[in-house]
Backbone as a ProteinNet text record, in pm:
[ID]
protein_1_A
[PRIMARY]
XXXXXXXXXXXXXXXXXXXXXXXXXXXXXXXXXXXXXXXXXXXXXXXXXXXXXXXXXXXXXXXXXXXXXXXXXXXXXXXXXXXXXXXXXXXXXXXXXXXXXXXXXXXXXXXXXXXXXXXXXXXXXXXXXXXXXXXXXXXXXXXXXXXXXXXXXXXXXXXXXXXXXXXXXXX
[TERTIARY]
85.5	0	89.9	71.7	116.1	43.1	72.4	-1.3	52	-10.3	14.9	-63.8	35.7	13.1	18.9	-122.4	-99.8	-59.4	31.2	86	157.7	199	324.1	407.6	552.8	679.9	680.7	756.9	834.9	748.2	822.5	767.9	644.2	629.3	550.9	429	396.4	277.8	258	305.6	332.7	236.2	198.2	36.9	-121.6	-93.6	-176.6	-301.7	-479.4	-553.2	-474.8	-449.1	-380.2	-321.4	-221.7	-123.4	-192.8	-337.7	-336.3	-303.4	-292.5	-244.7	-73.5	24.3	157.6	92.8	52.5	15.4	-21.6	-107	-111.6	-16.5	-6.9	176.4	246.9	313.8	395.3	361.5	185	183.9	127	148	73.7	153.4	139.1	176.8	256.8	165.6	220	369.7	395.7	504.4	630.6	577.4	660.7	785.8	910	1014.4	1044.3	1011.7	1044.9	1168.2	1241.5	1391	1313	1314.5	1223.8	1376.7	1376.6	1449.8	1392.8	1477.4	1414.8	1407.6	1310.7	1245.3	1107.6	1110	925	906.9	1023.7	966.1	916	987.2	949.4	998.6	951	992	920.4	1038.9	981.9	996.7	915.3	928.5	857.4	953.3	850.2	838	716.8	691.7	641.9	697.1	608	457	400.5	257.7	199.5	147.1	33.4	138.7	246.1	407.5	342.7	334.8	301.3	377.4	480.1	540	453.2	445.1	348.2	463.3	448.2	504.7	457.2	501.8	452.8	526.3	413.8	538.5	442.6	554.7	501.3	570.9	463.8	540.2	570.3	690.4	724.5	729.6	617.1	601.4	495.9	488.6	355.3	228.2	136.1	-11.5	-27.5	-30.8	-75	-22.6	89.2	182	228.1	107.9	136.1	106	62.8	47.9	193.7	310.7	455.6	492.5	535.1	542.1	458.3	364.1	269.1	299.5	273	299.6	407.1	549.6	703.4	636.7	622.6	588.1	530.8	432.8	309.1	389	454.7	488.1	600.2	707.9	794.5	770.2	643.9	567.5	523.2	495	366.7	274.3	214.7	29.4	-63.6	-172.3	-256.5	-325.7	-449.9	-531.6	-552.8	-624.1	-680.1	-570.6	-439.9	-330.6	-251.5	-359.1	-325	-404.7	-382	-378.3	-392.2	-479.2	-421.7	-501.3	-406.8	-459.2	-449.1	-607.4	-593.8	-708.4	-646.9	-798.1	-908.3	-993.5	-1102.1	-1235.1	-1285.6	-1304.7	-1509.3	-1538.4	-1708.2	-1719.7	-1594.3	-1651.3	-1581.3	-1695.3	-1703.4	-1566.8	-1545	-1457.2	-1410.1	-1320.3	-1300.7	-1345.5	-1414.8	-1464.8	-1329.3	-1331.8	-1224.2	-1308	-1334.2	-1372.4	-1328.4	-1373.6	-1342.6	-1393.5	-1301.2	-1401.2	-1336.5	-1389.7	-1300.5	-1369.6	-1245.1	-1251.1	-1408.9	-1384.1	-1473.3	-1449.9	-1509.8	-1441.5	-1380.2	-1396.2	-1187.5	-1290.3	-1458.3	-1416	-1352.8	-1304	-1174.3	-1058.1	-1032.5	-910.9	-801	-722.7	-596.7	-556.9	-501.3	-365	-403.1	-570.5	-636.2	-641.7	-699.3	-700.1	-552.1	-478.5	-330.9	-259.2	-309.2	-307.1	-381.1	-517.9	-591.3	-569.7	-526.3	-488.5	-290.9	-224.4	-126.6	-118.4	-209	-230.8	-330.7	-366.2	-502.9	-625.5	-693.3	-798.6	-781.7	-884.7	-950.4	-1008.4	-974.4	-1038.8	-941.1	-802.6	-778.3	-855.4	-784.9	-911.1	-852.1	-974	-895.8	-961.6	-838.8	-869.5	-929.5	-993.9	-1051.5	-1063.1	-972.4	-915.9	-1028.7	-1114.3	-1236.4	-1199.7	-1144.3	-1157.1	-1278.2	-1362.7	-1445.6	-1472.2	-1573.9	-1572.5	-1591.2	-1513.7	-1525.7	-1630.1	-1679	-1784.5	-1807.8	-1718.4	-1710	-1545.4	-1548.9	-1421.6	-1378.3	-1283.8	-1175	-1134.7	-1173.4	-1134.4	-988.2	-967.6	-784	-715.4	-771.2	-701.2	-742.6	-870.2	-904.3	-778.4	-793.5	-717.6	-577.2	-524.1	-376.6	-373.8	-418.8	-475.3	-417.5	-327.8	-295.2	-440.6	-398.4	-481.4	-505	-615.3	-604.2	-546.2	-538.7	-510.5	-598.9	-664.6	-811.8	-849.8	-835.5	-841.6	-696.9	-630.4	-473.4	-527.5	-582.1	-608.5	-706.3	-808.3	-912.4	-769.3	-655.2	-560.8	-567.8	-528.7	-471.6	-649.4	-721	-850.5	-877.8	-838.9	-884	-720.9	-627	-481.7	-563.4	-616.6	-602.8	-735.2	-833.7	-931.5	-905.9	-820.1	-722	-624.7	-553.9	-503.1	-535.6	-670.1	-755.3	-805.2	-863.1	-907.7	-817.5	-633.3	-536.3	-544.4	-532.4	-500.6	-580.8	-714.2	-804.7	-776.3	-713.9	-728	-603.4	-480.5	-369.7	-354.3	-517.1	-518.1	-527.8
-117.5	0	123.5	226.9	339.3	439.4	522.4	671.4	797.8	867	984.5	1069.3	1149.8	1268.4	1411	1509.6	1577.8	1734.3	1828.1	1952.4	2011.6	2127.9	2205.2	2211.1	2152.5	2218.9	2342.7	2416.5	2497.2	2577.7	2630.4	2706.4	2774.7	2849.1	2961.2	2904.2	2748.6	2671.2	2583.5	2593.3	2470.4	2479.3	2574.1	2553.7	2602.4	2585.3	2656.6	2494.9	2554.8	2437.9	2353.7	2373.2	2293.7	2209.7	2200.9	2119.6	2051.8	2014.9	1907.8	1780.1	1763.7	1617.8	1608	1677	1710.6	1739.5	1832.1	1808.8	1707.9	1632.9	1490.2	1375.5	1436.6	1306.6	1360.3	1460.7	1508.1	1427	1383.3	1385.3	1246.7	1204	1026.5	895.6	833.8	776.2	614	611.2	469.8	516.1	636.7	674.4	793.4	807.6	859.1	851.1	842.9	783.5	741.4	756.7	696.8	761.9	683.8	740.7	765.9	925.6	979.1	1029.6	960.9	972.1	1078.8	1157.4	1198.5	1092.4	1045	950.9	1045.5	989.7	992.4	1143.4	1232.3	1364.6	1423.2	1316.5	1397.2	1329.9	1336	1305.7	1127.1	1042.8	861.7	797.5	694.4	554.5	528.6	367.2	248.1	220.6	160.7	99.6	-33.2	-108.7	-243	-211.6	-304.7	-260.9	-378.4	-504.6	-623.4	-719.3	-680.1	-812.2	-783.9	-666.6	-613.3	-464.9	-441	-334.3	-234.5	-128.2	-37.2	94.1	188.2	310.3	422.8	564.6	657.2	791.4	849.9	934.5	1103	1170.9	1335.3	1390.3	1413.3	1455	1610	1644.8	1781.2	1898.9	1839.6	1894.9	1970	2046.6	2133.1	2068.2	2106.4	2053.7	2025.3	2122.2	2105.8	1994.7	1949.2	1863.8	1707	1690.3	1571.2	1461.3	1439.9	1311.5	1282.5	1365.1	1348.1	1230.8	1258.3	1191.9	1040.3	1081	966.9	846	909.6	790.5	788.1	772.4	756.1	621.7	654.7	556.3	398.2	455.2	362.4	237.6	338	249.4	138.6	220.2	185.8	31.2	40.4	-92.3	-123.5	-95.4	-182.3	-147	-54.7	-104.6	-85	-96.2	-116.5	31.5	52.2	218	215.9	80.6	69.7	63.9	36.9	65.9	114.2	279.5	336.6	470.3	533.8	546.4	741.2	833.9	993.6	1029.3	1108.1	1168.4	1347.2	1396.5	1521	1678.4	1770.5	1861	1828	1896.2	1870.2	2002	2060	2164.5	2153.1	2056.8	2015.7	1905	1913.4	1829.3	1920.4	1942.9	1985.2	2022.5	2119.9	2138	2048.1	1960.2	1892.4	1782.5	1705.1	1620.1	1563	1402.4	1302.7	1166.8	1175.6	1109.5	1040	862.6	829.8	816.6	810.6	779.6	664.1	622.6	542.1	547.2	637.3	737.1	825.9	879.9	962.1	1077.3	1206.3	1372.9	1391.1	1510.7	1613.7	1716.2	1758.1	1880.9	2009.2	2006.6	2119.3	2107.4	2044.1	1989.8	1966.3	2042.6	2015.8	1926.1	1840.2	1725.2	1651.8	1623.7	1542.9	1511.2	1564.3	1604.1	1573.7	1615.6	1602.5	1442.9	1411.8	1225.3	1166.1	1190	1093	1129.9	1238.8	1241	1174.8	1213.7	1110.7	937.1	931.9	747.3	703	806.5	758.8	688.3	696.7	661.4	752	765.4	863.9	721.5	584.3	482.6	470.9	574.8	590.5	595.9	537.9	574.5	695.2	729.7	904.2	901.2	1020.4	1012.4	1202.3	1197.7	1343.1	1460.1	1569.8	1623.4	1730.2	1746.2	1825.1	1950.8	2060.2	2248.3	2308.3	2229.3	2326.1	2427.4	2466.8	2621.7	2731	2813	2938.4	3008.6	3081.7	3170.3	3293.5	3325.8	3452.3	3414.8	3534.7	3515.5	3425.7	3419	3298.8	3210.6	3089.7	2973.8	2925.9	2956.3	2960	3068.2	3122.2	3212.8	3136.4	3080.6	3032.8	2900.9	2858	2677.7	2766.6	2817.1	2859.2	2979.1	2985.8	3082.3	2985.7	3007.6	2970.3	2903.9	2811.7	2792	2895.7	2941	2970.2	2873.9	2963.2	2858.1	2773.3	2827.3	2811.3	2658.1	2640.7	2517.8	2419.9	2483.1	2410	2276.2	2331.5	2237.8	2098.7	2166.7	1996.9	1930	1945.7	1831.4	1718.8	1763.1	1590.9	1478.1	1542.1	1455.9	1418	1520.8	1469.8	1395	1387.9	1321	1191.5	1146.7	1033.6	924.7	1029.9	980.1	955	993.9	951.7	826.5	843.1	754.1	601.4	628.1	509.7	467.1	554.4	500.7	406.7	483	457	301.2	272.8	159.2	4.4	65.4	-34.1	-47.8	36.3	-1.4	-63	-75.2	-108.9	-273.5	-282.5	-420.2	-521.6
0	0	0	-48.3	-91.5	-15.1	116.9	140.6	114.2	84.6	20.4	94.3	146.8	239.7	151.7	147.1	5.7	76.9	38.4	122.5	-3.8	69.9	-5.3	-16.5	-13.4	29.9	90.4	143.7	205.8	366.9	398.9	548.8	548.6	370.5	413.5	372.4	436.2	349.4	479.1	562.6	634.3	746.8	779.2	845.1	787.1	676.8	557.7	563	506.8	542.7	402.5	279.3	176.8	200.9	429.9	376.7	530.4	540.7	593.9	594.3	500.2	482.9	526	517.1	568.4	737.4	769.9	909	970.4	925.4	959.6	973.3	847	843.6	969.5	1027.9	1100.7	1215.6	1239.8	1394.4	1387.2	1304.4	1304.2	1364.3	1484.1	1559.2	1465.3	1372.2	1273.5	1237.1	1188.1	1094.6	1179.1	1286.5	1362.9	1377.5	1361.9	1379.6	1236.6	1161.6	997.8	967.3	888.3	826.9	703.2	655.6	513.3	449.9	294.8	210.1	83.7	-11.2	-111.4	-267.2	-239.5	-353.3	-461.8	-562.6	-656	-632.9	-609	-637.9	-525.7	-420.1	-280.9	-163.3	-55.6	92.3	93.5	115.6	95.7	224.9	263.8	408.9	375.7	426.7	469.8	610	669.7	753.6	754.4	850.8	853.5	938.6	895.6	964	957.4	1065.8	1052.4	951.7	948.4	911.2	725.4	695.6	556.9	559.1	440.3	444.9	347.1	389.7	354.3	334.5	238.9	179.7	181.4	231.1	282.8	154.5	103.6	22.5	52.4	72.1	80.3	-72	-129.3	-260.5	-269.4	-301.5	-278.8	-483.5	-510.5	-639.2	-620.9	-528.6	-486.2	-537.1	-526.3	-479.3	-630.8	-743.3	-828.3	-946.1	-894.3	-945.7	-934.4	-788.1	-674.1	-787.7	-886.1	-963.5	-986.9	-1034	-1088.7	-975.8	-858.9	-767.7	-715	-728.4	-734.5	-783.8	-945.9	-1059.3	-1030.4	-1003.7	-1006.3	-918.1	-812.9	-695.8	-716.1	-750.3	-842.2	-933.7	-1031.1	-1130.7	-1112.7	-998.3	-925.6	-857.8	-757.1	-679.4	-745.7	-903.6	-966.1	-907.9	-843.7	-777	-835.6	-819.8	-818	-782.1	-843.6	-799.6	-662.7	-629.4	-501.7	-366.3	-389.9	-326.4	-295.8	-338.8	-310.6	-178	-129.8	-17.1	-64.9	-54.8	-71.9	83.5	171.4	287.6	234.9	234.9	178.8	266.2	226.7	279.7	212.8	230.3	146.8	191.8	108.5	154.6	175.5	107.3	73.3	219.6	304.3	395.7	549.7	651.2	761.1	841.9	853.5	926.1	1059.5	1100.8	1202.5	1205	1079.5	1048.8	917.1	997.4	861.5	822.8	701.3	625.6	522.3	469.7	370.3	250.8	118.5	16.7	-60.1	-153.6	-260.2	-355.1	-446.4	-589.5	-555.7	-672.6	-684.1	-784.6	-757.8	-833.8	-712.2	-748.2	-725.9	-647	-641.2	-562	-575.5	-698.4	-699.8	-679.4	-612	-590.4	-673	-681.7	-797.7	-795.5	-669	-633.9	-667.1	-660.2	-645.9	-786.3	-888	-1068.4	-1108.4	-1006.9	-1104.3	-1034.5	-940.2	-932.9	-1024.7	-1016.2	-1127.7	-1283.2	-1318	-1464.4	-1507.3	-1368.2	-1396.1	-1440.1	-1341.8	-1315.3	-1430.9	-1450.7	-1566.3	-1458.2	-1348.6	-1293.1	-1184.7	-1152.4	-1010.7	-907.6	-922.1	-793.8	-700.1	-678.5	-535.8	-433.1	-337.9	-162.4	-99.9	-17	-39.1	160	214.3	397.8	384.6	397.4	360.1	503.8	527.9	624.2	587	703.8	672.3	715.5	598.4	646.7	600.5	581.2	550.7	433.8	441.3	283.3	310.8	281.2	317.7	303.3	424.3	422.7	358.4	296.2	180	145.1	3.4	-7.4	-134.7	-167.1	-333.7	-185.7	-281.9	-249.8	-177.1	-323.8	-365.3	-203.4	-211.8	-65.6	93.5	91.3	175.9	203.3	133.6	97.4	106.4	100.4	94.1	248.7	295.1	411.7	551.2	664.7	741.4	836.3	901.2	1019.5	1122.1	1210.4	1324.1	1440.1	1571	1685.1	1740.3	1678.3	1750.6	1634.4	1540.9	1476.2	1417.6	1464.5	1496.2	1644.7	1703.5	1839.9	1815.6	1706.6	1644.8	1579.4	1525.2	1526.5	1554.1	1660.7	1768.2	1747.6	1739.4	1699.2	1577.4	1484.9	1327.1	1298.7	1378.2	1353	1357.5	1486.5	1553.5	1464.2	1429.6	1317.5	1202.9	1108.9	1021	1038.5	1136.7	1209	1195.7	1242.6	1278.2	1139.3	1053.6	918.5	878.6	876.7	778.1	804.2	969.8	1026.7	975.6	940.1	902	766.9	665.2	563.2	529.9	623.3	575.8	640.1	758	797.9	668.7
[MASK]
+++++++++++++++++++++++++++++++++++++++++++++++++++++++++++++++++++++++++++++++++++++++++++++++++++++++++++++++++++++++++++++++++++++++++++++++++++++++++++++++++++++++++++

């Protein structure tokens, strides 16, 4: 299995709602301690998990680009759509709320459009990091717009709900 944690490169992104999925990765108890190499166009580990080695990739081709990385990966393991794994924001689903899907549309979602037009299919399973939609306002600013403190703290809960999804699906 292949997860894909979807974010930005650099600092001035790094608590932005875009790079939930990198926030997540940071604080996820499975992958903690991982030796991350630069592989597929971005940040690479494995972990063993249930005596099954499983692959973790943060792709550092910014958001709009995350398929480059992807497919390297993909083609690399041979897998399979379904083995693959995208942990992402998602903006049509509730703030503080993590949810799953398997495949679907994009939402808007670039990383998301620029995985499934790499791979040629959109039947990835997807961990959906709920920010919410902005109440006025471009999108694009919202989604690139830092966290408050005040929703920096639902973390450690939508970490641990992710967490828990990842865990069942990598059983």
């Amino acid at each position: 299995m292949l997860v894909v944690f979807l974010g930005n490169p650099g600092t001035e992104y790094k608590l932005t709602r875009h790079n939930s999925g990198f926030i997540v990765a940071e604080n996820m108890n499975i992958i903690k301690g991982l030796h991350w190499n630069q592989k597929f166009f971005g940040m690479f580990a494995k972990n063993d998990f249930n005596s099954r080695q499983h692959c973790f990739l943060k792709p550092e081709t910014f958001m709009n680009l995350s398929g480059k990385s992807v497919q390297a990966a993909k083609s690399f393991f041979k897998l399979s759509d379904r083995e693959i794994v995208v942990v992402h924001d998602d903006i049509e689903t509730e703030f503080g709320t993590v949810s799953f899907r398997e495949g679907g549309g994009f939402a808007g979602h670039n990383g998301l459009k620029s995985i499934a037009n790499s791979i040629g299919s959109s039947d990835f399973l997807r961990i959906k990091i709920g920010i919410g939609r902005p109440k006025k306002g471009d999108v694009a600013s919202f989604v690139l717009g830092k966290f408050t403190p005040e929703e920096l703290a639902f973390f450690p809960a939508m970490t641990e709900a992710a967490e828990e999804k990842l865990k069942e699906l990598l059983r």
